[in-house]
PASEBA-1860 file (N, C-alpha, C; in nm, 3 decimals):
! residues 185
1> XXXXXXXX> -0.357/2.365/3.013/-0.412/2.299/2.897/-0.544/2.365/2.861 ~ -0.549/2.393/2.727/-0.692/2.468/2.663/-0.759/2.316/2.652 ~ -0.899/2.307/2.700/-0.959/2.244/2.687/-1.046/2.240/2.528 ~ -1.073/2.161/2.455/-1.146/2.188/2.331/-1.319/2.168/2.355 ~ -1.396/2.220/2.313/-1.549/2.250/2.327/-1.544/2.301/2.463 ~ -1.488/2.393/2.476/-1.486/2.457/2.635/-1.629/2.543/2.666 ~ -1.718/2.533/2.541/-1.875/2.561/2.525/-1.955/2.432/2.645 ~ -1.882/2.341/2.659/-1.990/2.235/2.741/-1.955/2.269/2.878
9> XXXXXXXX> -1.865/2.367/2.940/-1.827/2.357/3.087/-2.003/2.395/3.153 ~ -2.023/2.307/3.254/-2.138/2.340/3.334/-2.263/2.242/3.281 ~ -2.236/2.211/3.152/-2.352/2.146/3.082/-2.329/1.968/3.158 ~ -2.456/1.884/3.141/-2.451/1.775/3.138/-2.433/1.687/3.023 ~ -2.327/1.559/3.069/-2.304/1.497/2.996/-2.384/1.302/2.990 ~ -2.412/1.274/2.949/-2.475/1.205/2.958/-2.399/1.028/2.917 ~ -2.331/0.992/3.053/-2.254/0.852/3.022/-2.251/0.700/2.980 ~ -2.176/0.621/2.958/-2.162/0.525/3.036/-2.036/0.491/3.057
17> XXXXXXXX> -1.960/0.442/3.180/-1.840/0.409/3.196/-1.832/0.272/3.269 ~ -1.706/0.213/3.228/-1.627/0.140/3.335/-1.505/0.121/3.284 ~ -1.429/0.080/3.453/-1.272/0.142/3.459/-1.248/0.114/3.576 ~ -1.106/0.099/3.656/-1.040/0.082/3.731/-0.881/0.095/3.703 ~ -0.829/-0.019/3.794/-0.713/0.013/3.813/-0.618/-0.081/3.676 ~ -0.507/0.007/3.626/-0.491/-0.049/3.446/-0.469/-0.188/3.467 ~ -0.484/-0.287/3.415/-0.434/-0.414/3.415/-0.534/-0.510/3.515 ~ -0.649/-0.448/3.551/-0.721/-0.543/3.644/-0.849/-0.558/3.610
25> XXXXXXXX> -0.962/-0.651/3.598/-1.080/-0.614/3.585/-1.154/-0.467/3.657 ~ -1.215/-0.430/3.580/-1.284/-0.315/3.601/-1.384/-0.320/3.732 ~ -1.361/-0.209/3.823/-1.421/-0.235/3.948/-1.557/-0.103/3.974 ~ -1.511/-0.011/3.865/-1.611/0.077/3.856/-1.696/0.112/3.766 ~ -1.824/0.020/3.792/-1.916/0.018/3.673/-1.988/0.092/3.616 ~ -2.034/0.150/3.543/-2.191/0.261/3.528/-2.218/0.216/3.387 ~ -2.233/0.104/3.317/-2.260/0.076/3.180/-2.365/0.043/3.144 ~ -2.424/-0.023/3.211/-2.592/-0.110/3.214/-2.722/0.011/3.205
33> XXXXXXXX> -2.669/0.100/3.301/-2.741/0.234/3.325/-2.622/0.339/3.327 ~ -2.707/0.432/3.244/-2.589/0.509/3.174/-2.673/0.646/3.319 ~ -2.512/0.705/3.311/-2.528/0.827/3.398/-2.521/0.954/3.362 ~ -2.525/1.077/3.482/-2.472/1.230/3.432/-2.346/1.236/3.501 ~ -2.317/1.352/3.426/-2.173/1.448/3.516/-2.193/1.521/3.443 ~ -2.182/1.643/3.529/-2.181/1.811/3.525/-2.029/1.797/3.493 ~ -2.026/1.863/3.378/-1.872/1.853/3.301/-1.804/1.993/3.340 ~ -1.708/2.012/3.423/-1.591/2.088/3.443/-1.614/2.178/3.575
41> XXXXXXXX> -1.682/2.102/3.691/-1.716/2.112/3.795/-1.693/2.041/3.887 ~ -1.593/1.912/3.864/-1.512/1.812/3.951/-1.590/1.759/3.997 ~ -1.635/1.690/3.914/-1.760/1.554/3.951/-1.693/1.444/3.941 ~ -1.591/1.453/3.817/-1.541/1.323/3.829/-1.369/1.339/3.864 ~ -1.307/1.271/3.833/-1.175/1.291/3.798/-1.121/1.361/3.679 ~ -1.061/1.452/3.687/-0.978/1.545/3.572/-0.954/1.485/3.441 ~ -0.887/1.369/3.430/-0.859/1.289/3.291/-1.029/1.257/3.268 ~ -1.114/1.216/3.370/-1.256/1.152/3.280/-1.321/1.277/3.175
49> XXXXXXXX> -1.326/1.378/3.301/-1.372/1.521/3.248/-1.331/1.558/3.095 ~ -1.149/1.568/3.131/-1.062/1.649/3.003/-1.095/1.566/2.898 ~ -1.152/1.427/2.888/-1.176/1.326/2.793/-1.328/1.372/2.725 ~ -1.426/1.400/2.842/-1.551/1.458/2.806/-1.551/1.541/2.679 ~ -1.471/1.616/2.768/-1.472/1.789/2.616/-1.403/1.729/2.537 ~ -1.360/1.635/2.480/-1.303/1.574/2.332/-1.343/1.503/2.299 ~ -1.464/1.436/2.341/-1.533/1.352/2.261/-1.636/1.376/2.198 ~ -1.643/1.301/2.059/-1.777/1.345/2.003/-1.918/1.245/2.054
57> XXXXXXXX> -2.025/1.312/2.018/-2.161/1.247/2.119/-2.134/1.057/2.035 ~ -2.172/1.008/2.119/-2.182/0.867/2.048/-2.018/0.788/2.041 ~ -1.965/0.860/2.054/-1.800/0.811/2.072/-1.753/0.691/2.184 ~ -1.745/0.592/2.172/-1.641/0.523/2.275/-1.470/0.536/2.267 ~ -1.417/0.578/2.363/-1.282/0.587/2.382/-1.205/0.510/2.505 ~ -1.088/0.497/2.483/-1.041/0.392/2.643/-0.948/0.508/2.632 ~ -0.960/0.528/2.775/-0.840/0.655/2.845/-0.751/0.588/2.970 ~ -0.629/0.633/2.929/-0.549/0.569/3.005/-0.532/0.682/3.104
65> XXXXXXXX> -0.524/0.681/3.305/-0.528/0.808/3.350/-0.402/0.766/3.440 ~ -0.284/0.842/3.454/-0.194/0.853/3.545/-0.258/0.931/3.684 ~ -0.169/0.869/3.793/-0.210/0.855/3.942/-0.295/1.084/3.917 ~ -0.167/1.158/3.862/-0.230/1.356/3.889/-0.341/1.337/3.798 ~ -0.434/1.271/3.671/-0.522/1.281/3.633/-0.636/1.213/3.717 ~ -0.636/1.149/3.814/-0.686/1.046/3.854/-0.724/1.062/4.005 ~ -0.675/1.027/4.107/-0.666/1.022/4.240/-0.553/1.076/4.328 ~ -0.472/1.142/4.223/-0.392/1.204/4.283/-0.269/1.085/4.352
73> XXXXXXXX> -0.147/1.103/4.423/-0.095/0.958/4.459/-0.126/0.941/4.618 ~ -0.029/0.869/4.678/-0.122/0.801/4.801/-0.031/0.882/4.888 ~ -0.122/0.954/4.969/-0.074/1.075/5.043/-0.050/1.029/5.188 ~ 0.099/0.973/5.276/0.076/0.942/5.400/-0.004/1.051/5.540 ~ 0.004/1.151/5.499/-0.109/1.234/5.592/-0.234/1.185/5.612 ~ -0.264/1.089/5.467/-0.450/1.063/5.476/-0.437/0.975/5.564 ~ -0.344/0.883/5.629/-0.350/0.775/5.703/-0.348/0.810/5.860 ~ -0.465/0.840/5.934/-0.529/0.871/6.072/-0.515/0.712/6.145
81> XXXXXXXX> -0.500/0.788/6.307/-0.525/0.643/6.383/-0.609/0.739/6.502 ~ -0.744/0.599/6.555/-0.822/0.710/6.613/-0.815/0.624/6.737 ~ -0.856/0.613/6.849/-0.882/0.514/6.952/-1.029/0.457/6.930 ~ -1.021/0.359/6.950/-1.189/0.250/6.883/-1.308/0.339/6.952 ~ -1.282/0.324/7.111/-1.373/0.416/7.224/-1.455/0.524/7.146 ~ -1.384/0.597/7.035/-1.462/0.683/7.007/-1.584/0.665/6.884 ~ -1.580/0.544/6.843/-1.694/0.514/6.803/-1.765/0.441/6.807 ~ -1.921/0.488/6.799/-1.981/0.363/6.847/-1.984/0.224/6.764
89> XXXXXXXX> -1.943/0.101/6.845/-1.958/-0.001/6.805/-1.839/0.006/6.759 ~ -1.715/0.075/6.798/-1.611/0.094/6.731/-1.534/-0.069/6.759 ~ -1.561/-0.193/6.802/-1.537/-0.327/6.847/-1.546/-0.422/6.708 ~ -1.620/-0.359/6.633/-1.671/-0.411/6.491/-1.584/-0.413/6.415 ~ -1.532/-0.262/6.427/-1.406/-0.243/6.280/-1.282/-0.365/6.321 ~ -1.230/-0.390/6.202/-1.074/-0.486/6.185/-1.113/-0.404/6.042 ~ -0.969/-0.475/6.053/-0.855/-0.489/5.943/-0.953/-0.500/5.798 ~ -0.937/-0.387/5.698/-1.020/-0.450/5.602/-1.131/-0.400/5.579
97> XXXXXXXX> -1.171/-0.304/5.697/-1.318/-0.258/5.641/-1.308/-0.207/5.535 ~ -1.416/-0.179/5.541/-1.399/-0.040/5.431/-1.563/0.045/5.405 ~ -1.539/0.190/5.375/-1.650/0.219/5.456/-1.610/0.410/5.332 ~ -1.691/0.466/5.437/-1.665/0.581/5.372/-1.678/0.719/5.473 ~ -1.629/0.798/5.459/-1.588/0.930/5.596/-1.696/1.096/5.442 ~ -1.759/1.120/5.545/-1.821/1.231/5.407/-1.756/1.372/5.527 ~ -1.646/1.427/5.366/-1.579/1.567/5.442/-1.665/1.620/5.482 ~ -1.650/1.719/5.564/-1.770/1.859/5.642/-1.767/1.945/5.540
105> XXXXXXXX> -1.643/2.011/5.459/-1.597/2.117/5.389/-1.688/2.086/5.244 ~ -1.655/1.988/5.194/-1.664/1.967/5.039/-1.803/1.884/5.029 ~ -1.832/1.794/5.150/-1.953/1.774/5.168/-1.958/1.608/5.088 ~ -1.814/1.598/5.058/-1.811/1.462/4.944/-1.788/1.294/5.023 ~ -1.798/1.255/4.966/-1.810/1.089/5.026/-1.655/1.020/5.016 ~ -1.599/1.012/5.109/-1.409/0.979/5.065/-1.409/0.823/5.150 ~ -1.408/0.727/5.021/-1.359/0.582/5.054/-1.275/0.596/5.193 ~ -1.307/0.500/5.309/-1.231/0.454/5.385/-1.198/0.327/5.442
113> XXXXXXXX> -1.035/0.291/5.469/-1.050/0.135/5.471/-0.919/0.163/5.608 ~ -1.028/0.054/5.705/-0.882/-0.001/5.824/-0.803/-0.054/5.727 ~ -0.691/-0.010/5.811/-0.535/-0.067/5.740/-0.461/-0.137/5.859 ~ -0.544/-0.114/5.945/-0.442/-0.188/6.114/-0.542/-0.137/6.180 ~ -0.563/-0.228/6.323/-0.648/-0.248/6.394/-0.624/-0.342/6.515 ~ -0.612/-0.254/6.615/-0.556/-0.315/6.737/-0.626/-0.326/6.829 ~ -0.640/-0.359/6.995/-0.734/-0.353/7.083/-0.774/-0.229/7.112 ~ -0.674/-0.086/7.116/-0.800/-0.004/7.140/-0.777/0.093/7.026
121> XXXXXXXX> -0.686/0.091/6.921/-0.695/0.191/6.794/-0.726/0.110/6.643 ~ -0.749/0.247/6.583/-0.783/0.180/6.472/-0.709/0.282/6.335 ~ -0.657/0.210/6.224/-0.581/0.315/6.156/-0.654/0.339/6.025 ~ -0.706/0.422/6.002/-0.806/0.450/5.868/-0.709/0.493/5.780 ~ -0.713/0.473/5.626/-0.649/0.531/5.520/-0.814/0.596/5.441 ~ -0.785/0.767/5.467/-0.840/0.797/5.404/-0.845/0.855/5.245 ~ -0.694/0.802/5.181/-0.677/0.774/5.037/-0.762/0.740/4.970 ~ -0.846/0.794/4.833/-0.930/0.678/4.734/-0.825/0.553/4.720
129> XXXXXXXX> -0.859/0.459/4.742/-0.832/0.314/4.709/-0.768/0.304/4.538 ~ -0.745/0.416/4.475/-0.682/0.409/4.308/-0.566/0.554/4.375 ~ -0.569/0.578/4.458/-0.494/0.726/4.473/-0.301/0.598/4.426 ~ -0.240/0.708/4.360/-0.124/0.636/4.333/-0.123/0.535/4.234 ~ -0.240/0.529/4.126/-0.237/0.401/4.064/-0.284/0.494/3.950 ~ -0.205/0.427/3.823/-0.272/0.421/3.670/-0.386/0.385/3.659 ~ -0.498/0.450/3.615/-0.637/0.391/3.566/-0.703/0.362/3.457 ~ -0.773/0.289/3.412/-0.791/0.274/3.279/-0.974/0.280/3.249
137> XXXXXXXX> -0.957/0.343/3.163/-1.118/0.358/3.171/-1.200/0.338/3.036 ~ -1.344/0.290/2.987/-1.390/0.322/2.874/-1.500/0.367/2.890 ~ -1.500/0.504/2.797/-1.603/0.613/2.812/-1.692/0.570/2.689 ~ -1.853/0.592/2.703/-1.947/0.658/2.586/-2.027/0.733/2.612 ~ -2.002/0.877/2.496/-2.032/0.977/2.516/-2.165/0.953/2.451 ~ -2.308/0.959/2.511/-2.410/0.959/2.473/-2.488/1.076/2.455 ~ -2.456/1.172/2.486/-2.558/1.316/2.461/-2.475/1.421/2.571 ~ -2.520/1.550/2.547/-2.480/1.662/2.651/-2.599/1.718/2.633
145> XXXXXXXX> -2.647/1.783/2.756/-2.714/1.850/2.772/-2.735/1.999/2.828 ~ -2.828/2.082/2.879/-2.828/2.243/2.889/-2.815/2.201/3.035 ~ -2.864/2.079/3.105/-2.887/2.082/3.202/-2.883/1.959/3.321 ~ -2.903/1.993/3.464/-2.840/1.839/3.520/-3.018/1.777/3.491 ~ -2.986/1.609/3.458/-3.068/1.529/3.474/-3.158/1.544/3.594 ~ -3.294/1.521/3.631/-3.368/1.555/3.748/-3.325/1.391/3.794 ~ -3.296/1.319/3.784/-3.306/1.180/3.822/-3.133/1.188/3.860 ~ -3.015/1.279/3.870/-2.924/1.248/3.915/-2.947/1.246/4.069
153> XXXXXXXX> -2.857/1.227/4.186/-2.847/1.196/4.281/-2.791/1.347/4.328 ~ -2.870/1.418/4.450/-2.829/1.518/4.535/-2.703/1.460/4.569 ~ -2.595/1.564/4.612/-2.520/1.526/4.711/-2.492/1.490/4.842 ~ -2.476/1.401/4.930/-2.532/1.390/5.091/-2.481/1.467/5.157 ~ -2.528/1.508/5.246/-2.498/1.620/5.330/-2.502/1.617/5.440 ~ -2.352/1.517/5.499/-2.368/1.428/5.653/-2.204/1.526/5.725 ~ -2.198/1.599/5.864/-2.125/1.653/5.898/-2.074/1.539/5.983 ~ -1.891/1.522/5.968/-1.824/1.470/6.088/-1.881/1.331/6.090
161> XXXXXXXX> -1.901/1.246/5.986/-1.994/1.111/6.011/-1.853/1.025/5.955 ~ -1.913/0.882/5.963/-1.848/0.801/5.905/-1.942/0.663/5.850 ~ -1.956/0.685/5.743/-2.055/0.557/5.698/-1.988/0.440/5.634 ~ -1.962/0.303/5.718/-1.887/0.208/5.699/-1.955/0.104/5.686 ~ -1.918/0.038/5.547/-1.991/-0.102/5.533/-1.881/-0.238/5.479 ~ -1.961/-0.325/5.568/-1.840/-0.473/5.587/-2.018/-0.578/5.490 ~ -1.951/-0.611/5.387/-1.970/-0.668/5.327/-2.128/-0.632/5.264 ~ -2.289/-0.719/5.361/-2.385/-0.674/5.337/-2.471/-0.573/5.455
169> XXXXXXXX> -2.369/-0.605/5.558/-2.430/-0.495/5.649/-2.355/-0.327/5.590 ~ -2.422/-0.256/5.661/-2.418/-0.136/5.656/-2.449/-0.019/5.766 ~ -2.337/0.053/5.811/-2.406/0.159/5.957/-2.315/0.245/5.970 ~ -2.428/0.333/5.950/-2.385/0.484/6.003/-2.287/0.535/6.183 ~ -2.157/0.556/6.153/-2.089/0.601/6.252/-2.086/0.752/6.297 ~ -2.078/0.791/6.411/-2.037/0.952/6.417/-1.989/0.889/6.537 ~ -1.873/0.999/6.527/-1.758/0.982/6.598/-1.827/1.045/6.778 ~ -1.783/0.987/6.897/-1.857/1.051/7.013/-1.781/1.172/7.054
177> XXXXXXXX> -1.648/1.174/7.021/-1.619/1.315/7.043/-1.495/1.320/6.913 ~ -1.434/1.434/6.899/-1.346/1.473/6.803/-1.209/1.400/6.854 ~ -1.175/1.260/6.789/-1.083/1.185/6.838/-0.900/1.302/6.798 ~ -0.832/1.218/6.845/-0.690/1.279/6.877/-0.658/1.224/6.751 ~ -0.585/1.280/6.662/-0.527/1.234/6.503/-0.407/1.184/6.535 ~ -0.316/1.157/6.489/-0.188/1.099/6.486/-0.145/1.012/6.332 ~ -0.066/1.115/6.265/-0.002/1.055/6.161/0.087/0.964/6.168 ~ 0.022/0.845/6.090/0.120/0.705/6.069/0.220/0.737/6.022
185> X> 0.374/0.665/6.051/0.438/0.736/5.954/0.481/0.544/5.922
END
């Protein structure tokens, strides 16, 4: 697909969104305070992006995104089971957390949620939580710019961690040694 204003790749775009999963209240906010994304550098999801370069500044649009524009679908490989032992305080996790694992490679923050949780394992789905689902979103395109905002957010830069939060607590995990994987099937 030729993208149209393929002049903005690299530039900042200047947002506001919210959106989730189609048919449900919206779970992902950014409207109150409007944000950036570096447009055609996979900041966001592919359909938000491909929507970017077609909109004009000041535009609101609702984009409807199938699971390949979106999160891709729900991949049973992402679903790991680790033994609890290997993390600390690993006694905490059940059923339900949900938390977040930041890759080593890409350096990015990937939603994680127990899906089963037994006395000494624990089964993480490391799927985005929309992977496999229609999304629905409404964009306003407020400005583009030459450049990223100084007030956007660095990317974190945590190796082999796992940062999991149950409700208002919040704590940083690293695993004590490189647990044994085993695909759920």
């Amino acid at each position: 697909m030729t993208l149209p204003n393929i002049e903005r790749s690299g530039k900042t775009a200047h947002v506001r969104y919210r959106g989730g999963v189609q048919g449900q209240p919206p779970e992902d906010i950014c409207w109150d305070e409007p944000t950036t994304i570096r447009m055609g550098v996979g900041e966001v999801i592919r359909g938000i992006d491909e929507a970017l370069y077609d909109m004009e500044i000041g535009e609101v649009r609702t984009v409807v995104l199938p699971p390949e524009k979106a999160y891709g679908e729900h991949d049973p490989a992402g679903v790991q089971r680790f033994l609890r032992r290997d993390f600390p305080n690993g006694d905490d996790i059940y059923e339900g957390f949900v938390g977040s694992w930041v890759n080593p490679v890409s350096q990015r923050r990937i939603p994680a949620i127990c899906t089963k949780a037994t006395k000494d394992f624990i089964q993480v789905d490391f799927n985005h939580p929309f992977a496999g689902k229609t999304l629905e979103y409404e964009i306003e395109l407020l400005g583009i710019s030459a450049r990223r905002s100084s007030s956007a957010t660095a990317r974190e830069c945590t190796c082999d961690t796992f940062r999991l939060s149950s409700g208002s607590s919040d704590a940083l995990w690293q695993r004590r040694t490189a647990p044994r994987r085993q695909t759920v099937h």
